[in-house]
N, CA, C and O atoms as CSV, one atom per row, in Angstrom:
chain,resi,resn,atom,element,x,y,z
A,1,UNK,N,N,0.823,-1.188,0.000
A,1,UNK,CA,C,0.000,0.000,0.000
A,1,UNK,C,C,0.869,1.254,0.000
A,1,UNK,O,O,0.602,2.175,-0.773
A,2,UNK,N,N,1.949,1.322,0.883
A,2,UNK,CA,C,2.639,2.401,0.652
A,2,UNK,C,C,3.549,2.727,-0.818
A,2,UNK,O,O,3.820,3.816,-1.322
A,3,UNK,N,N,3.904,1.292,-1.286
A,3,UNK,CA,C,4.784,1.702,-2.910
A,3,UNK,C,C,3.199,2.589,-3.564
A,3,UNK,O,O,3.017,3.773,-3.850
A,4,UNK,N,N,2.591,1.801,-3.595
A,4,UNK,CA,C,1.182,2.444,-4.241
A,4,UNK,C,C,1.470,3.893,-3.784
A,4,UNK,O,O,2.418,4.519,-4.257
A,5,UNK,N,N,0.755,4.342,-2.987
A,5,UNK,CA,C,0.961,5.706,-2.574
A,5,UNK,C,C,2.039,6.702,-2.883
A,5,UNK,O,O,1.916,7.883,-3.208
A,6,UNK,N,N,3.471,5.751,-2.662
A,6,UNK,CA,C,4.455,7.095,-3.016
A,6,UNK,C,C,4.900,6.689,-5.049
A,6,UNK,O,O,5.973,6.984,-5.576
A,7,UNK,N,N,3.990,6.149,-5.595
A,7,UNK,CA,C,3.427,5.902,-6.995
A,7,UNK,C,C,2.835,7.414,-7.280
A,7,UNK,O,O,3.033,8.346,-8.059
A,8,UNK,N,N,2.054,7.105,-6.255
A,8,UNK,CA,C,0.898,8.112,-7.008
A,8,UNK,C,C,1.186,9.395,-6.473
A,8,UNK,O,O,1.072,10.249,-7.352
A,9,UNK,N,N,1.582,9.956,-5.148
A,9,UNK,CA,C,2.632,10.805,-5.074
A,9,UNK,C,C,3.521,11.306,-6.328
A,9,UNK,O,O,3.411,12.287,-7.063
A,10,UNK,N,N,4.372,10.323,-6.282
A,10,UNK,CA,C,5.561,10.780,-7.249
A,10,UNK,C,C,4.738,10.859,-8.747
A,10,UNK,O,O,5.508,11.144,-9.663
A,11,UNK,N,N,3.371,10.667,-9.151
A,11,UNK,CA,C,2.356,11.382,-10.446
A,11,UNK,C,C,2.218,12.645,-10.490
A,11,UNK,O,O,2.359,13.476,-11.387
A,12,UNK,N,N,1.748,12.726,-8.764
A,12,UNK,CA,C,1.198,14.081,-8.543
A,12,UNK,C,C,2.344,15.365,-8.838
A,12,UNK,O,O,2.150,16.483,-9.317
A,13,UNK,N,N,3.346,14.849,-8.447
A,13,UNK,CA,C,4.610,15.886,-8.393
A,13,UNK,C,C,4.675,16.187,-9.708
A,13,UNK,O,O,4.500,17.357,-10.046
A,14,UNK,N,N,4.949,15.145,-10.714
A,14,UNK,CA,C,5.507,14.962,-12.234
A,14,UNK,C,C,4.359,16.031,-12.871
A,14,UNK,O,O,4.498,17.000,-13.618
A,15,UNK,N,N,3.319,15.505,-12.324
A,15,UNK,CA,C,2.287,16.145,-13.152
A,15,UNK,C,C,2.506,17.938,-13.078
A,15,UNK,O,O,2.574,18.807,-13.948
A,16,UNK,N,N,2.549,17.947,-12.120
A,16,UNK,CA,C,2.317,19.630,-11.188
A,16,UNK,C,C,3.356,20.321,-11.515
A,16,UNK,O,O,3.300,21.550,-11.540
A,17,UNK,N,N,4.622,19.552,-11.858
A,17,UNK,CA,C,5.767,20.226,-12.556
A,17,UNK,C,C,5.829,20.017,-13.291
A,17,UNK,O,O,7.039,19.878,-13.466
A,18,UNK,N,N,5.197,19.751,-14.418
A,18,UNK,CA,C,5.505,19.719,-16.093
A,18,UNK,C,C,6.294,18.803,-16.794
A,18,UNK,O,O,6.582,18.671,-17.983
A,19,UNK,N,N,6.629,18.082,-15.559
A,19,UNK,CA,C,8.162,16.643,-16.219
A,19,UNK,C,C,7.236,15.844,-17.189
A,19,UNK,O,O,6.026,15.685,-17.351
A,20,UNK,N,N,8.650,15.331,-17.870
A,20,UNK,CA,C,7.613,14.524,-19.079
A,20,UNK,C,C,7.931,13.100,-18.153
A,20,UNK,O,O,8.689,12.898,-17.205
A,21,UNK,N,N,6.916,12.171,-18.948
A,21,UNK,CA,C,6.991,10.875,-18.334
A,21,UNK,C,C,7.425,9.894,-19.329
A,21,UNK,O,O,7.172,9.898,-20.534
A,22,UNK,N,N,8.013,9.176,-18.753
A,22,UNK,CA,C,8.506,8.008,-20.036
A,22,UNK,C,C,8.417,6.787,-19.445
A,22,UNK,O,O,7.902,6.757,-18.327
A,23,UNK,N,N,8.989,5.267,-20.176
A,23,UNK,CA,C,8.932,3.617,-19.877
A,23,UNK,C,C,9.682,3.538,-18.266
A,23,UNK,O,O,10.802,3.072,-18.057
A,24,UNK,N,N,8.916,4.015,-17.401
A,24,UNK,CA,C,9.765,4.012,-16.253
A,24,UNK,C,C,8.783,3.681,-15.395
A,24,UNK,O,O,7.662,3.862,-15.869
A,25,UNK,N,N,8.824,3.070,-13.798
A,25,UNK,CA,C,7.702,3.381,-13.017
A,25,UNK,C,C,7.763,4.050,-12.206
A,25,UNK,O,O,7.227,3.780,-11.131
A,26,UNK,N,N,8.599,5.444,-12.464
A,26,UNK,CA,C,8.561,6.183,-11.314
A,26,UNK,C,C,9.212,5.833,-10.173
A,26,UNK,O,O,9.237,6.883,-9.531
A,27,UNK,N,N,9.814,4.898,-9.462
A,27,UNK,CA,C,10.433,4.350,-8.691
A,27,UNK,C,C,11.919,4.679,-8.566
A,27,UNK,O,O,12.505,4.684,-7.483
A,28,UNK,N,N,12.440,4.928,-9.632
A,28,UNK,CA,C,14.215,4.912,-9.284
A,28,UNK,C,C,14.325,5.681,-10.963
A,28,UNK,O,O,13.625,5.374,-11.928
A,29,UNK,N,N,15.211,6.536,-10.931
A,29,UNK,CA,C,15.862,6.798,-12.269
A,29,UNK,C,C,15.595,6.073,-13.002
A,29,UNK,O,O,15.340,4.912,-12.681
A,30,UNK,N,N,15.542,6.694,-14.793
A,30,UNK,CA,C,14.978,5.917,-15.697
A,30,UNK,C,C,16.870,6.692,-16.599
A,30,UNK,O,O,17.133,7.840,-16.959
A,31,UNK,N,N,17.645,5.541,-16.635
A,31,UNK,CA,C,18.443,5.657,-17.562
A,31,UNK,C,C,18.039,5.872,-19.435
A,31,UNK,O,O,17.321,5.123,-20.098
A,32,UNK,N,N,18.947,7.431,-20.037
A,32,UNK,CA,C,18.630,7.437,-21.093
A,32,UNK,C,C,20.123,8.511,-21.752
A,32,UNK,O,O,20.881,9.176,-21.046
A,33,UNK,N,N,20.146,8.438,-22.538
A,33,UNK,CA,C,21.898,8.977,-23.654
A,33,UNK,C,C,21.755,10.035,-22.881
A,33,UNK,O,O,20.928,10.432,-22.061
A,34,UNK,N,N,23.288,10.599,-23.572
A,34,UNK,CA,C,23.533,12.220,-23.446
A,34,UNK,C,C,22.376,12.992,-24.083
A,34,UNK,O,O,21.938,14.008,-23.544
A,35,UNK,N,N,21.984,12.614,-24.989
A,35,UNK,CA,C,21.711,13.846,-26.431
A,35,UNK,C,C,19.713,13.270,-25.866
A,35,UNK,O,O,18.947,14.072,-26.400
A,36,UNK,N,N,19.030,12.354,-25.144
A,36,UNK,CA,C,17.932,12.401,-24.640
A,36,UNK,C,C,17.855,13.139,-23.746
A,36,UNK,O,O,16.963,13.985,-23.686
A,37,UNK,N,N,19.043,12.950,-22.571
A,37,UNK,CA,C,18.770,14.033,-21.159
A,37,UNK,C,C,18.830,15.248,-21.527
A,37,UNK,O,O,18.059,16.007,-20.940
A,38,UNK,N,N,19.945,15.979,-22.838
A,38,UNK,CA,C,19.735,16.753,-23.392
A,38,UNK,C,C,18.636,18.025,-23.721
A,38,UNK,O,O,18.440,19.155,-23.274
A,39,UNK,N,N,17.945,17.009,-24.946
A,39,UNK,CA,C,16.811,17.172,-25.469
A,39,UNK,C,C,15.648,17.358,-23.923
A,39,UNK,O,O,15.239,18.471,-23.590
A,40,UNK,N,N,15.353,16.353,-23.320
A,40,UNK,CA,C,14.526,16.500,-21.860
A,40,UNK,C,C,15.007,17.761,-21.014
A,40,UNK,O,O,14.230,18.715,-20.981
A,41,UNK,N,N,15.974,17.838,-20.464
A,41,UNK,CA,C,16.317,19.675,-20.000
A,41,UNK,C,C,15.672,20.774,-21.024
A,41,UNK,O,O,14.754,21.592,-20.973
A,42,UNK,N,N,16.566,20.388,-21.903
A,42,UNK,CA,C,16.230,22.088,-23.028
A,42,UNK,C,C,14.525,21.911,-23.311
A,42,UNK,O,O,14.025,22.873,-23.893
A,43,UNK,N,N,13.584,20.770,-22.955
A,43,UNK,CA,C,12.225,21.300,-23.795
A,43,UNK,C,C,11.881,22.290,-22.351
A,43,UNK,O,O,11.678,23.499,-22.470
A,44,UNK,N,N,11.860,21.829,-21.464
A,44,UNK,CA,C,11.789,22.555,-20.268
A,44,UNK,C,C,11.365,24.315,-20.089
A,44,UNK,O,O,10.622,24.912,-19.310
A,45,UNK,N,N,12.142,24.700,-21.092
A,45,UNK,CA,C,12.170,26.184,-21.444
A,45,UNK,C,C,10.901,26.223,-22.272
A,45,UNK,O,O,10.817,27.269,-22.916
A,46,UNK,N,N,10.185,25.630,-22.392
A,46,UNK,CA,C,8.703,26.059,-22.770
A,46,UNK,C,C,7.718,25.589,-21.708
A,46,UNK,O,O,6.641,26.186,-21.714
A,47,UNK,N,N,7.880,24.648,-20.811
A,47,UNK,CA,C,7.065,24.273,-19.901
A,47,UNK,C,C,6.145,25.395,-19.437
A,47,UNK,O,O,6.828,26.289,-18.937
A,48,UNK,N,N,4.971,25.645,-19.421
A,48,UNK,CA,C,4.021,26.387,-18.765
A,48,UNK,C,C,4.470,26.469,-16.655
A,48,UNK,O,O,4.425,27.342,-15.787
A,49,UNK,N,N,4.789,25.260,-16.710
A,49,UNK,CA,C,4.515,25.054,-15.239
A,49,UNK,C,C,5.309,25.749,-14.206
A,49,UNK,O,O,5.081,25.917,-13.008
A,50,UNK,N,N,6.900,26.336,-15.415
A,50,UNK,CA,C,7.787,27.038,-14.503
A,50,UNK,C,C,9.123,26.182,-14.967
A,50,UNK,O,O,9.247,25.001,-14.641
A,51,UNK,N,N,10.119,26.885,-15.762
A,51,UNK,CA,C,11.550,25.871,-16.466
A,51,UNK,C,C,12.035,25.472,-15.192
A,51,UNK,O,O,12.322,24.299,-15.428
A,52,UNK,N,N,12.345,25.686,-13.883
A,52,UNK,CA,C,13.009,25.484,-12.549
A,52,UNK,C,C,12.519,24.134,-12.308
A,52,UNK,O,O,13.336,23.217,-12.228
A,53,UNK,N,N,11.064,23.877,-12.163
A,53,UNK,CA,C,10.314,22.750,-11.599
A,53,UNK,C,C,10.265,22.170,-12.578
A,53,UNK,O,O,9.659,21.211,-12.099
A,54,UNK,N,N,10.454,21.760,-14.164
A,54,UNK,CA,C,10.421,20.699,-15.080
A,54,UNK,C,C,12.170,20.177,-14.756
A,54,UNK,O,O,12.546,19.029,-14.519
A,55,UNK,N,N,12.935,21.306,-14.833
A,55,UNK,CA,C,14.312,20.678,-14.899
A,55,UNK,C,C,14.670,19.977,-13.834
A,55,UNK,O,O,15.399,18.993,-13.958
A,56,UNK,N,N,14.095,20.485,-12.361
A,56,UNK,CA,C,14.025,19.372,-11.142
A,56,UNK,C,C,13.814,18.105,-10.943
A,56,UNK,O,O,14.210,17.239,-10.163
A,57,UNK,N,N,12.943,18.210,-12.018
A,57,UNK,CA,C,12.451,16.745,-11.854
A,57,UNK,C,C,12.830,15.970,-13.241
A,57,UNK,O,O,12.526,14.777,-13.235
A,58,UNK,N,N,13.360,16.394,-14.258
A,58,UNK,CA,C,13.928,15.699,-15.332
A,58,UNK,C,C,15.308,14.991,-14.327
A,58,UNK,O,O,15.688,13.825,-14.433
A,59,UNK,N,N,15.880,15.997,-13.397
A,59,UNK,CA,C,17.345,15.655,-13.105
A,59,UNK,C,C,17.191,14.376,-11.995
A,59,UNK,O,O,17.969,13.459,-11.731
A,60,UNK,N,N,15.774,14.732,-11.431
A,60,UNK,CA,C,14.915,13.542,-10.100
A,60,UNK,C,C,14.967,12.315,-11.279
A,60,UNK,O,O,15.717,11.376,-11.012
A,61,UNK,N,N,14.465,12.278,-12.143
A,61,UNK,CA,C,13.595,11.344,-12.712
A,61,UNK,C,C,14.683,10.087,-14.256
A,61,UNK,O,O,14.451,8.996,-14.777
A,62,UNK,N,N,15.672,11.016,-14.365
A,62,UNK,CA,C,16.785,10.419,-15.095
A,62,UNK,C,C,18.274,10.441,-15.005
A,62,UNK,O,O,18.819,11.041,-14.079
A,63,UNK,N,N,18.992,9.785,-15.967
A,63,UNK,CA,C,20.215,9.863,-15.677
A,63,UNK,C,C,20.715,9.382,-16.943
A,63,UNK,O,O,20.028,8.794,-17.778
A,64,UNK,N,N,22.010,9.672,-17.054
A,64,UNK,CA,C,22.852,9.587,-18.342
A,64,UNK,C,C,23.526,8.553,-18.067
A,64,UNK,O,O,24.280,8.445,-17.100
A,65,UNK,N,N,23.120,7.043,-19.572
A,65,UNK,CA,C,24.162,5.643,-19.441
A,65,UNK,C,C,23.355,5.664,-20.835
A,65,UNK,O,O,23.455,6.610,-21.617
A,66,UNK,N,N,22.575,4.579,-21.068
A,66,UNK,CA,C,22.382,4.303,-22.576
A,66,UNK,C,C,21.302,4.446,-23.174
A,66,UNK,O,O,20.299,4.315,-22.473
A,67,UNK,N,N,21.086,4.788,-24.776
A,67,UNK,CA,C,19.852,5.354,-24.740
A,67,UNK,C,C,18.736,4.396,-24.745
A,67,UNK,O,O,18.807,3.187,-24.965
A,68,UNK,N,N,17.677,5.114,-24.468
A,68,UNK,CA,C,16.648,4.496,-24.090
A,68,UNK,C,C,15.605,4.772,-25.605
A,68,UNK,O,O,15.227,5.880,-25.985
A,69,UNK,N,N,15.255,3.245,-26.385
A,69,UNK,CA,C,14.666,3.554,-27.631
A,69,UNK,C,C,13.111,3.509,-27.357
A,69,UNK,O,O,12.265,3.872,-28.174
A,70,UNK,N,N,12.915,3.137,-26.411
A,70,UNK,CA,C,11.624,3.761,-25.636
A,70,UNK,C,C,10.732,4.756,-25.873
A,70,UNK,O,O,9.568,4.948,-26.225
A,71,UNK,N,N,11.961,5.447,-25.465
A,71,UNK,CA,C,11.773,6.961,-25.327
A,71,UNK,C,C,11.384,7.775,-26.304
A,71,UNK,O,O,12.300,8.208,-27.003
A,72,UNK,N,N,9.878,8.249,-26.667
A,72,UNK,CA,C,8.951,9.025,-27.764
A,72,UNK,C,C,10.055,10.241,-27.620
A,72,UNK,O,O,9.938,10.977,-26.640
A,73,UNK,N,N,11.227,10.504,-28.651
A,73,UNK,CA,C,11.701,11.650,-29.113
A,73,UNK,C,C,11.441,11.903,-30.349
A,73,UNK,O,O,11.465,10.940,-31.116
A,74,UNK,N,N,11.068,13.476,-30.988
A,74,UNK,CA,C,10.751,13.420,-32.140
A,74,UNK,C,C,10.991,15.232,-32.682
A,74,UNK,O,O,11.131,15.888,-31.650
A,75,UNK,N,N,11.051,15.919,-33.616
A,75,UNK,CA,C,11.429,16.839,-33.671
A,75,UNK,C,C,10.102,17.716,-34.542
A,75,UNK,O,O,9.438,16.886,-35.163
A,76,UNK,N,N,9.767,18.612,-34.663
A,76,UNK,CA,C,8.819,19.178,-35.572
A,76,UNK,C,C,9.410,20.931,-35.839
A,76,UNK,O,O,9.957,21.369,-34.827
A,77,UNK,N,N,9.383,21.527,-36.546
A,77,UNK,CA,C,9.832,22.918,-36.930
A,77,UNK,C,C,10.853,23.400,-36.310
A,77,UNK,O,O,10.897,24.616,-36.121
A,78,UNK,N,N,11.908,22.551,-35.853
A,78,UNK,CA,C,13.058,22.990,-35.331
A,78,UNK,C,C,12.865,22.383,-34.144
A,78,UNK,O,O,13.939,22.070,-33.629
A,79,UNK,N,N,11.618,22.005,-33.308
A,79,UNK,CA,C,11.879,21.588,-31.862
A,79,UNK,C,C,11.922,20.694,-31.360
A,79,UNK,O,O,10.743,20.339,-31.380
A,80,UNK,N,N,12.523,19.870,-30.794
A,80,UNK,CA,C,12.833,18.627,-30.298
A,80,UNK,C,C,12.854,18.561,-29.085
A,80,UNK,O,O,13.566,19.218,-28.326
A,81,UNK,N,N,11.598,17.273,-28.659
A,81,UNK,CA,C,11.165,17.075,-27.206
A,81,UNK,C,C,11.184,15.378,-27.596
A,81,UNK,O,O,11.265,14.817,-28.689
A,82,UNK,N,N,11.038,14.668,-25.769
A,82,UNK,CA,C,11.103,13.587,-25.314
A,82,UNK,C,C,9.996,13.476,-24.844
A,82,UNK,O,O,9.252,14.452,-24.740
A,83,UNK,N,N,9.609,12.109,-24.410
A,83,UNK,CA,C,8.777,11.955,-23.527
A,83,UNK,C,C,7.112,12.282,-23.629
A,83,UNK,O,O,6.927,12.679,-24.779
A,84,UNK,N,N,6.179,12.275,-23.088
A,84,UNK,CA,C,4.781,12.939,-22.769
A,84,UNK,C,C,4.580,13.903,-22.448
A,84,UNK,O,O,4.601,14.090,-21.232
A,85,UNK,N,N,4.308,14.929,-23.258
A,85,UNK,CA,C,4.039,16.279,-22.914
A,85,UNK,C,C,3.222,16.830,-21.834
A,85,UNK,O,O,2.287,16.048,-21.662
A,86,UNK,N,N,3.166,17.576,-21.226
A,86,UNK,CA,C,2.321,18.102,-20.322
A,86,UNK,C,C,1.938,19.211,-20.525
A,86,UNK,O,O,2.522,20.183,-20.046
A,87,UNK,N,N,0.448,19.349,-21.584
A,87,UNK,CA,C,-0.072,20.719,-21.845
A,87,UNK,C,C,-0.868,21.332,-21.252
A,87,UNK,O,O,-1.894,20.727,-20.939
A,88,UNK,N,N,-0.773,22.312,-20.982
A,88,UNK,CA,C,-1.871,23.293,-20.919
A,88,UNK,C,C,-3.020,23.173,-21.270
A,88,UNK,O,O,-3.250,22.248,-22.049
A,89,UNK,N,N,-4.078,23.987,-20.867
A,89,UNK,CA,C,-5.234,23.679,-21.299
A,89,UNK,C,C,-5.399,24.707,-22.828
A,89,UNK,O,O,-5.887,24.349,-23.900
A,90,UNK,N,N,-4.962,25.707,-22.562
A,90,UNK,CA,C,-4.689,26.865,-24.217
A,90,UNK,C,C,-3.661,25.595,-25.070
A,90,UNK,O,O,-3.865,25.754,-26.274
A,91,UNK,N,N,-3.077,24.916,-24.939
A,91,UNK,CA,C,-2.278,24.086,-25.999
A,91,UNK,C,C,-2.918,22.760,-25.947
A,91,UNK,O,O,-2.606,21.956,-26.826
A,92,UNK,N,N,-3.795,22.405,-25.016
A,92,UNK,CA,C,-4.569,21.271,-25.447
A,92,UNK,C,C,-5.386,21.858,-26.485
A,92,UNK,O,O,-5.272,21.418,-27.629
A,93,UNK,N,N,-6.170,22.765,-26.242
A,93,UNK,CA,C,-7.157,23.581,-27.399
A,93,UNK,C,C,-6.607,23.754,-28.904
A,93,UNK,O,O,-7.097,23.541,-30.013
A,94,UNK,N,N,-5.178,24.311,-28.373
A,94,UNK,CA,C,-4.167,24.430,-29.679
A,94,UNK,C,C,-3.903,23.265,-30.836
A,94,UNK,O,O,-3.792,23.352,-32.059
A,95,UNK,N,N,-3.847,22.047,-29.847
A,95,UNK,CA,C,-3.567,20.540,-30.380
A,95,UNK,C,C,-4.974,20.409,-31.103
A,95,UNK,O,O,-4.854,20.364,-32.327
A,96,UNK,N,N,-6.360,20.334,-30.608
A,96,UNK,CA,C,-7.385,20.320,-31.159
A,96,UNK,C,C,-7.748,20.704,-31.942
A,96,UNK,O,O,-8.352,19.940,-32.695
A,97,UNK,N,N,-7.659,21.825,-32.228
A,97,UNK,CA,C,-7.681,23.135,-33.455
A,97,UNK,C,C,-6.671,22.557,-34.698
A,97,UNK,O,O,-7.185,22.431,-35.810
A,98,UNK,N,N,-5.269,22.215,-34.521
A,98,UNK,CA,C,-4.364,22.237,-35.125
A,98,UNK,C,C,-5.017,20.390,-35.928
A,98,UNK,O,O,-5.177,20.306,-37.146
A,99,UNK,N,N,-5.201,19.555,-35.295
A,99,UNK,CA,C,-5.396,18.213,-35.523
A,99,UNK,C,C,-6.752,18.669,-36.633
A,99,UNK,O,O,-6.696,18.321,-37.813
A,100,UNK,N,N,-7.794,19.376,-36.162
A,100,UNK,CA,C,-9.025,19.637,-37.057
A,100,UNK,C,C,-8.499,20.364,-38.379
A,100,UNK,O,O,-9.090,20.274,-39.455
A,101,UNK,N,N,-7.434,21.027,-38.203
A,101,UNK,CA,C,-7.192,21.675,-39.553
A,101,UNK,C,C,-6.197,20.459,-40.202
A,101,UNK,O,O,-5.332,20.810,-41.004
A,102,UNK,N,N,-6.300,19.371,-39.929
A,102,UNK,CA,C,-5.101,18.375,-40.398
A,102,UNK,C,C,-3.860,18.062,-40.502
A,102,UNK,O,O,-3.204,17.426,-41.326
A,103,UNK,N,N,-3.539,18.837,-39.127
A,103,UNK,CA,C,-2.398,18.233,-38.950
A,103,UNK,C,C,-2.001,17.272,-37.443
A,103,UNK,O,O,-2.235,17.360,-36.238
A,104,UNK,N,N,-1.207,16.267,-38.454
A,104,UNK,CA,C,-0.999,14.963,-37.525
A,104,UNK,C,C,-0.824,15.282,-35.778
A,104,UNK,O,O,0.050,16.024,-35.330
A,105,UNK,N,N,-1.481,14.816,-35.235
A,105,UNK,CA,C,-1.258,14.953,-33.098
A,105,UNK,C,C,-0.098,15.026,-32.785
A,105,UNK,O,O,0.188,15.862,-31.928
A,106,UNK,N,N,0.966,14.193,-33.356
A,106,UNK,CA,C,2.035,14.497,-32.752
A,106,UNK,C,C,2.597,15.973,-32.903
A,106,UNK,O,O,2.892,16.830,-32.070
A,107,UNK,N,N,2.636,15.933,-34.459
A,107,UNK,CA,C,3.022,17.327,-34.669
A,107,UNK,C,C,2.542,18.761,-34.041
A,107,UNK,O,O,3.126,19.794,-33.714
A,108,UNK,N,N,1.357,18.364,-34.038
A,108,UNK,CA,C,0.064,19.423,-33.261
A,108,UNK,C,C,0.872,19.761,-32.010
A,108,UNK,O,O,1.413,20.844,-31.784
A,109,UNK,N,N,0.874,18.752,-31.284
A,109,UNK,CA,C,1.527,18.740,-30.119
A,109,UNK,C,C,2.905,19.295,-29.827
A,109,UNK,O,O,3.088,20.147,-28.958
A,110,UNK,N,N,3.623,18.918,-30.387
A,110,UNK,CA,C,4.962,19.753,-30.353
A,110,UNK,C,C,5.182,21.669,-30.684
A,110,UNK,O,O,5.951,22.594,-30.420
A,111,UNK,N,N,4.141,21.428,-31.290
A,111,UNK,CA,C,4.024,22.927,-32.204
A,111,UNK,C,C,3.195,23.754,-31.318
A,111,UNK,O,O,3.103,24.980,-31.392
A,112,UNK,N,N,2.635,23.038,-30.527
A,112,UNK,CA,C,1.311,24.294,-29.583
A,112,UNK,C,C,2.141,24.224,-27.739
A,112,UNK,O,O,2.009,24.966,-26.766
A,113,UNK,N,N,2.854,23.131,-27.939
A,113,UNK,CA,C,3.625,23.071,-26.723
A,113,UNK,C,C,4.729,24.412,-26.583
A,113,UNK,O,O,4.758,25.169,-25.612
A,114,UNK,N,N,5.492,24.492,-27.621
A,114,UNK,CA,C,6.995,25.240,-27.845
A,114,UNK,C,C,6.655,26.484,-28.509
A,114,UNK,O,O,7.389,27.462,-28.376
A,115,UNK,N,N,5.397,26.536,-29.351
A,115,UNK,CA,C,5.264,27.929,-30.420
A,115,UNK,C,C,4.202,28.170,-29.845
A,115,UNK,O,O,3.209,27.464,-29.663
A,116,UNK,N,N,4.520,29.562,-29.459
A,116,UNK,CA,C,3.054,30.093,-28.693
A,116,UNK,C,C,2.275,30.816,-29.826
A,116,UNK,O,O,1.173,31.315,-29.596
């Protein structure tokens, strides 16, 4: 009962700070390359939630050994992010809008996350 709890704890945090989530259970560092931990710091600088509290918990939540092919990285108009985004409710709308005018979710997503 308590792993449960500090589970769902350690959601609540991720969530509330903007960290992305990846093939991990939250439990212990999720090993991934240089050029992923990378990419995971620098999207940070668009986080809504505050760049301080995403990069906290990217540095809580990973560590640099090998890459992890897991790991949803993907690039769209120059920007390159990892992981599960954590949008906003104006960039969920954005994603919606953007998907209805036809363009693919992922892309939507990257583009309403980073381009305001």
């Amino acid at each position: 009962m308590r792993k449960i709890a500090a589970v769902v704890g350690l959601l609540v945090v991720m969530t509330a700070s903007g960290a992305t989530a990846a093939a991990g259970d939250g439990m212990q560092q999720h090993e991934v390359s240089q050029e992923q931990y990378d990419t995971l710091i620098a999207q940070c600088r668009y986080a809504d939630t505050g760049k301080g509290k995403c990069r906290a918990a990217v540095r809580e939540m990973y560590r640099v050994g090998k890459s992890d092919s897991t790991l949803d990285c993907r690039t769209y108009s120059g920007v390159s992010v990892c992981g599960t985004l954590r949008l906003s409710k104006t960039e969920r709308a954005c994603t919606r809008d953007s998907q209805a005018a036809g363009i693919p979710f992922r892309r939507a997503e990257v583009e309403c996350y980073a381009l305001p």
